[in-house]
C-alpha positions as CSV (number, residue, x, y, z in Angstrom):
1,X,0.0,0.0,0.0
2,X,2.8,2.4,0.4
3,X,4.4,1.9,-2.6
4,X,1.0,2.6,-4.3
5,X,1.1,5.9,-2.1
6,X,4.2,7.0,-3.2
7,X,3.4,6.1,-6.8
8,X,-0.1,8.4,-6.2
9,X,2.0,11.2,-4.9
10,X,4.8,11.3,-7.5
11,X,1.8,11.1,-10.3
12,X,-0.2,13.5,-8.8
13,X,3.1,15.8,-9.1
14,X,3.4,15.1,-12.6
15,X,0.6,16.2,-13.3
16,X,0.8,19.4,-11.0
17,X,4.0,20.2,-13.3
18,X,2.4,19.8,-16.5
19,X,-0.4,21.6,-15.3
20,X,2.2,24.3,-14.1
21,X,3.9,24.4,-17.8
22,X,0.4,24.4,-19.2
23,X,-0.1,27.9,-18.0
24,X,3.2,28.9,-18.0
25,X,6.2,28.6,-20.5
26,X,4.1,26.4,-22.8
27,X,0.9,28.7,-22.9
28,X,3.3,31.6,-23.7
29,X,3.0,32.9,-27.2
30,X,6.3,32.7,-29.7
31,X,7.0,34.9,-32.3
32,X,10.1,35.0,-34.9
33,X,10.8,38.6,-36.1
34,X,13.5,38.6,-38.5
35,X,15.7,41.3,-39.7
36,X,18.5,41.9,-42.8
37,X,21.1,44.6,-44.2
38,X,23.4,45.7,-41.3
39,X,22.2,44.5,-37.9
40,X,23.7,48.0,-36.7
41,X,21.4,49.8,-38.8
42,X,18.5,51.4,-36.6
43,X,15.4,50.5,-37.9
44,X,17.1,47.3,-36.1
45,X,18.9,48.3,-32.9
46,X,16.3,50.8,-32.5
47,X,13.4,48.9,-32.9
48,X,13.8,45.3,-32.0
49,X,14.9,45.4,-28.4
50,X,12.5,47.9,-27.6
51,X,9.8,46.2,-29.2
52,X,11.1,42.9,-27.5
53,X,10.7,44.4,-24.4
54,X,7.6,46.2,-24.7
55,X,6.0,43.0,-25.9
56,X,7.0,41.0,-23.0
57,X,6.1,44.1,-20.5
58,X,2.9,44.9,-22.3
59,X,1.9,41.0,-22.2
60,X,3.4,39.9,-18.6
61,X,5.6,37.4,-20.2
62,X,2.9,36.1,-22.7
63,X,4.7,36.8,-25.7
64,X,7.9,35.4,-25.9
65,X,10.6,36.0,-29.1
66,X,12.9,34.8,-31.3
67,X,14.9,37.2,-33.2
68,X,17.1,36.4,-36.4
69,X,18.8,39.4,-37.7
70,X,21.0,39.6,-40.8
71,X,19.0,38.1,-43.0
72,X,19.9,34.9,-40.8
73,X,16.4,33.2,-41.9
74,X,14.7,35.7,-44.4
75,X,16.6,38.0,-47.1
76,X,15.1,41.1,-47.9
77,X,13.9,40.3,-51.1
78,X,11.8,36.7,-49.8
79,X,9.9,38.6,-47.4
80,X,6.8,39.3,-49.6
81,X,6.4,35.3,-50.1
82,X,8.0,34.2,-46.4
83,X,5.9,36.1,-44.1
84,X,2.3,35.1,-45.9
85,X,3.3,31.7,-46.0
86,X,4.3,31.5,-41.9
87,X,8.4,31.0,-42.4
88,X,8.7,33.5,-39.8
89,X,6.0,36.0,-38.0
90,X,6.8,39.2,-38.3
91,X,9.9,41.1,-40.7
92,X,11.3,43.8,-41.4
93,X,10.6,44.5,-45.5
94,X,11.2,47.2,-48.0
95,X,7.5,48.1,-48.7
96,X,8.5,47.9,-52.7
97,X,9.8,44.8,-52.8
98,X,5.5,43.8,-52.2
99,X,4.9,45.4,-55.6
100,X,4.6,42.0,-57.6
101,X,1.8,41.6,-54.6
102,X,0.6,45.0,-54.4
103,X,1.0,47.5,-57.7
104,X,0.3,50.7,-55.8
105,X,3.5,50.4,-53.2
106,X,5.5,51.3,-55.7
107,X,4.8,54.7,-56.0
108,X,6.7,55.2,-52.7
109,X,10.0,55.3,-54.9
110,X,8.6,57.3,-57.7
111,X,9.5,61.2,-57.8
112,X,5.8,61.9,-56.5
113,X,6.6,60.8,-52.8
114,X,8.9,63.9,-51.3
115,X,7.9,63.9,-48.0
116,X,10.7,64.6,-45.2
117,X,11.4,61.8,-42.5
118,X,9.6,64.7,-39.7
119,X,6.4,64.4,-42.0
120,X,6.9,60.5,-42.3
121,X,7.0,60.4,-38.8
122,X,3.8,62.0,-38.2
123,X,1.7,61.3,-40.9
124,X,2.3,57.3,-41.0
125,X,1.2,56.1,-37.9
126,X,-1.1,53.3,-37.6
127,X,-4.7,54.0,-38.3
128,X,-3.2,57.0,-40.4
129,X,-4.9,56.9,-44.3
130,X,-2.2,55.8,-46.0
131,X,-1.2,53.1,-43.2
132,X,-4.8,51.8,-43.1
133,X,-4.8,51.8,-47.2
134,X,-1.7,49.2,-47.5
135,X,-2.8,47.6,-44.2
136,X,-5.9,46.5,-46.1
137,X,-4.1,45.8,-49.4
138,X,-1.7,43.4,-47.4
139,X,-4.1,41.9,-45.8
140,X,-5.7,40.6,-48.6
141,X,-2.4,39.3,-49.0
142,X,-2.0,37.5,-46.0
143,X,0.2,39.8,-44.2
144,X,-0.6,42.9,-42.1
145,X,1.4,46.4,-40.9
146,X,2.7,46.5,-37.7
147,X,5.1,50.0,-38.3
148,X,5.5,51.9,-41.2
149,X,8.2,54.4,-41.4
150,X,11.2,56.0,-43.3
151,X,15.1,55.4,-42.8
152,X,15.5,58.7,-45.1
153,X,16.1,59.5,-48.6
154,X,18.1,56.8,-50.4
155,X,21.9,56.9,-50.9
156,X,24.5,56.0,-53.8
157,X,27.6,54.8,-53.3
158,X,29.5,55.1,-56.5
159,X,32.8,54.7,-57.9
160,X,32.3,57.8,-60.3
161,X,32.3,61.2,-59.9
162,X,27.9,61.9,-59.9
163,X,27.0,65.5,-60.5
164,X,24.2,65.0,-62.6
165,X,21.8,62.8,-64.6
166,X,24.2,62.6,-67.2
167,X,26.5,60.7,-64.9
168,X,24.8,58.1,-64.6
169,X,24.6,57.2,-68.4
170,X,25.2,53.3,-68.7
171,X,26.9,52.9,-65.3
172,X,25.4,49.6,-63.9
173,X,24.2,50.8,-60.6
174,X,22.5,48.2,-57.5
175,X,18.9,48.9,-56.8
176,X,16.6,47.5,-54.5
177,X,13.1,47.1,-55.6
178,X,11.4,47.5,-58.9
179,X,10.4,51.3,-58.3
180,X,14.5,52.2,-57.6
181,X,15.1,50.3,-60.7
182,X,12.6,52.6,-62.6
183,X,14.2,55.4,-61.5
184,X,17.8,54.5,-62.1
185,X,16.5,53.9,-65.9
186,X,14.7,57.0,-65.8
187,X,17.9,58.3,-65.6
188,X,20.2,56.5,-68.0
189,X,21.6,53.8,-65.8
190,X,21.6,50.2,-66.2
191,X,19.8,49.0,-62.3
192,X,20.5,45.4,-61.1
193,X,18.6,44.2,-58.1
194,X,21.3,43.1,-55.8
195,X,20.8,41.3,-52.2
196,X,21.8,43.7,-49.1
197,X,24.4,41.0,-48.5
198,X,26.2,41.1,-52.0
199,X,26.6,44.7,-52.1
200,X,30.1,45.0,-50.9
201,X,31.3,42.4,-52.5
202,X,29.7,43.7,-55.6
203,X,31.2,47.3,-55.6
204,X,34.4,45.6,-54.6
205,X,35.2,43.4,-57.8
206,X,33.5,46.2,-60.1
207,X,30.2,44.1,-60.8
208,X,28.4,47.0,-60.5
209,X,29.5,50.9,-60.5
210,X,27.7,52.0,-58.0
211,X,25.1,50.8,-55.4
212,X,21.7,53.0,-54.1
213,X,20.3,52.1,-50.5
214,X,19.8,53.3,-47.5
215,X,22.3,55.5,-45.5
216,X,22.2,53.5,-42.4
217,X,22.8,50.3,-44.1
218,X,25.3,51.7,-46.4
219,X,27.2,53.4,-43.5
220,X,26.4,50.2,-40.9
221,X,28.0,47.6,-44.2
222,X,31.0,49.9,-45.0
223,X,30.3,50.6,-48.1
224,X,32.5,53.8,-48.2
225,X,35.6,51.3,-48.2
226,X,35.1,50.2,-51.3
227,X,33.6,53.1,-53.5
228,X,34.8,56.9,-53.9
229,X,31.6,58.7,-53.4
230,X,28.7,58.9,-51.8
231,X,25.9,61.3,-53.8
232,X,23.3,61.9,-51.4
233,X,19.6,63.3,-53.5
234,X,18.1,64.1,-50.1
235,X,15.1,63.0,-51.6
236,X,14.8,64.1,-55.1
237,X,15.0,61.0,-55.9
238,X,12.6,59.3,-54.0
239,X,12.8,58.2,-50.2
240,X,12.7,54.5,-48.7
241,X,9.5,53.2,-46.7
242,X,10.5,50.3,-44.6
243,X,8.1,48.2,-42.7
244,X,7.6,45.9,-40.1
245,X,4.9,43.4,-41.0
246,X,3.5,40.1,-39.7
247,X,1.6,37.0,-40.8
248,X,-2.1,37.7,-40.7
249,X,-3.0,34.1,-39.5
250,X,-0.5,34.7,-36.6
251,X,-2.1,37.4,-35.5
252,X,-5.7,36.7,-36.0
253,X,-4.8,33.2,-33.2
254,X,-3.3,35.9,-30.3
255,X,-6.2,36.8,-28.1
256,X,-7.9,40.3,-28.6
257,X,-5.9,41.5,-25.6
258,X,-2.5,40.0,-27.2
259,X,-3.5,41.9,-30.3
260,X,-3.9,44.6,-28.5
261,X,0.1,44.5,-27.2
262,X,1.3,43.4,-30.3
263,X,0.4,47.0,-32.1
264,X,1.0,48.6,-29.5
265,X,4.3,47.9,-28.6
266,X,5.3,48.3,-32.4
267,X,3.6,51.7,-32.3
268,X,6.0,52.8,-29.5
269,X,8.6,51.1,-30.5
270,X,8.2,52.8,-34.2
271,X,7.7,56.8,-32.9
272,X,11.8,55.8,-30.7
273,X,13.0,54.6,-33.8
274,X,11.8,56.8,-36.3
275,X,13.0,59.8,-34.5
276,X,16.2,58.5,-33.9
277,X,16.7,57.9,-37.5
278,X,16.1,61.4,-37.7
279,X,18.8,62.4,-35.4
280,X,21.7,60.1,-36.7
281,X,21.1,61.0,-40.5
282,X,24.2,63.9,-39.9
283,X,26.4,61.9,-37.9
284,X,26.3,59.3,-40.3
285,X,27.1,61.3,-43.1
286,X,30.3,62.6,-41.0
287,X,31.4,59.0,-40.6
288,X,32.1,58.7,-44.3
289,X,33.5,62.0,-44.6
290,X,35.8,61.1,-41.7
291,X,36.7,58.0,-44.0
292,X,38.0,60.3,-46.2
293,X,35.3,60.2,-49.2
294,X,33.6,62.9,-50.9
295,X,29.9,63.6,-49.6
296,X,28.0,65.0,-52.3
297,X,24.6,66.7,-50.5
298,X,21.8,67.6,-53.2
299,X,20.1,70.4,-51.4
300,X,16.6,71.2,-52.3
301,X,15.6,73.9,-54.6
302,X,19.4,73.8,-56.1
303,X,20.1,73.9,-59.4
304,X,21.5,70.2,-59.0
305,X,17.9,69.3,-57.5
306,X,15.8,71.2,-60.2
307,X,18.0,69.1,-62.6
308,X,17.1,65.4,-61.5
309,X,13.7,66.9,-60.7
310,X,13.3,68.2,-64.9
311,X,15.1,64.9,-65.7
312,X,12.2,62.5,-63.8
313,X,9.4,65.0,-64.4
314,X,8.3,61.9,-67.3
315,X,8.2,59.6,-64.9
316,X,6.4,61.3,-62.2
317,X,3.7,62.1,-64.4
318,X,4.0,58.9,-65.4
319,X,2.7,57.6,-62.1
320,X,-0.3,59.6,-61.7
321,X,-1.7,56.9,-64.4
322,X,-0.2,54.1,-63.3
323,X,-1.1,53.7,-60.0
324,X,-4.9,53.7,-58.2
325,X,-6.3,57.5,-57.9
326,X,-7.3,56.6,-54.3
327,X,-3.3,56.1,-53.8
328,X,-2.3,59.1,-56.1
329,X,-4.8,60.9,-54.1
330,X,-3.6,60.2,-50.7
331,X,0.3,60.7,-51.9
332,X,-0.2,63.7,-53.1
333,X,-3.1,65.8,-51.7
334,X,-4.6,66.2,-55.4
């Protein structure tokens, strides 16, 4: 009789401790957010621990994470397809790399969006018009927005001196979505879409002349030690809308209250970020200077900005037809 009393006990402690992990580590919730491009860039260090932590806060240790950065288990240009089809949860994405999903994202890189970061930062917050718009078009998708924001005007790193359009005449230059590419041709140049990782590499041996992306991520990759220049349009030729977004099916299975923390901890976690991209943008620019390149500024209303602006006037007007009125609309206030 004993031993069937010890038995009792040790089952009946079993059970306790499955009962135990049943509400505890188990029930907890797991996201994968994954990341690419430099994991020093800020839309990165800016945003994932602090998201991290505000989901875990928010949620009293419901939500737990798994982080990948580097493009460790999604490249940048596999997140339209990985993130519908569950391979991770939530990613950081180039919102133009969704326009064989979604046509109208892509006139984010066209001449038509000039907005500054500060008005990015204000005017794309969840719920805002233009966040609900692509919210609903990747939905339909199978994704959905968690942040939407802008690491500033693209950059090119370039192993030619780039004064004007006619620079650019046949040089073969690294873009990263379809609309970049667009505007690269607008312009004379030959664009190859190029993986964040193979940039270096590819300005090293001279496979292409010169490579446009993002300052952070050409600053946090080094670029600067393998090109001559860097030409920086300050927007004339478009700006860069990053995103973070997230399987729909995920979150539609978190409880309305886990919903709940899951936007809103990206929501804080986007205003930190965005306005720290904000404040780096100079000291970042000083950091290739102090490398001892040439930093070519395009300021606005210059006669260097009035002639890219003349030289892409085609293909701005261009993409009043081509994309949705409701889009052009929201764009550009006409």
């Amino acid at each position: 009789m004993r031993h069937v009393g010890i038995r009792a006990a040790l089952a009946a402690i079993v059970v306790g401790a499955m009962a135990l992990g049943a509400t505890g580590v188990e029930a907890a919730e797991r996201l994968s957010i994954s990341t690419w491009g430099s994991p020093k860039h800020y839309q990165v260090t800016e945003f994932v621990p602090r998201f991290v932590d505000l989901l875990e806060e928010k949620s009293d240790g419901e939500i737990r994470t798994r982080v990948f950065s580097g493009g460790e288990m999604v490249q940048q240009q596999f997140v339209a397809s990985a993130v519908p089809q569950g391979t991770v949860d939530i990613s950081l994405t180039t919102l133009d790399n969704w326009s064989g999903l979604i046509a109208d994202v892509g006139i984010l890189t066209t001449p038509l969006w000039d907005k500054s970061m500060e008005w990015t930062r204000d005017n794309l917050k969840q719920g805002s018009p233009i966040f609900q718009y692509y919210d609903e078009k990747l939905r339909e998708e199978g994704a959905m927005l968690l942040a939407l924001f802008d690491i500033g005007p693209p950059v090119m790193s370039v192993n030619f001196a780039l004064d004007g359009p006619e620079d650019l005449e046949g040089k073969a230059i690294r873009v990263y979505s379809k609309g970049s590419g667009e505007v690269m041709q607008a312009l004379g140049a030959s664009p190859t879409i190029m993986g964040v990782g193979d940039v270096y590499s590819g300005l090293q041996r001279g496979t292409v002349d010169g490579a446009m992306g993002g300052l952070g991520g050409a600053v946090g990759l080094k670029h600067y030690e393998v090109t001559d220049e860097m030409f920086v349009p300050n927007g004339v030729l478009g700006t860069l809308i990053h995103a973070y977004v997230m399987n729909l099916e995920k979150f539609e299975a978190l409880s309305p209250e886990l919903q709940d923390v899951v936007l809103e901890s990206a929501a804080e976690a986007r205003d930190a970020m965005q306005q720290a991209a904000i404040d780096q943008l100079t000291g970042l620019l000083d950091e290739v200077r102090a490398a001892g390149k040439e930093v070519n500024v395009v300021e606005p209303g210059s006669e260097q900005w009035n002639v890219f602006q003349e030289a892409l006037a085609p293909l701005a007007e261009a993409a009043r037809s081509t994309y949705s009125p409701q889009i052009v609309e929201l764009v550009t206030g006409e």
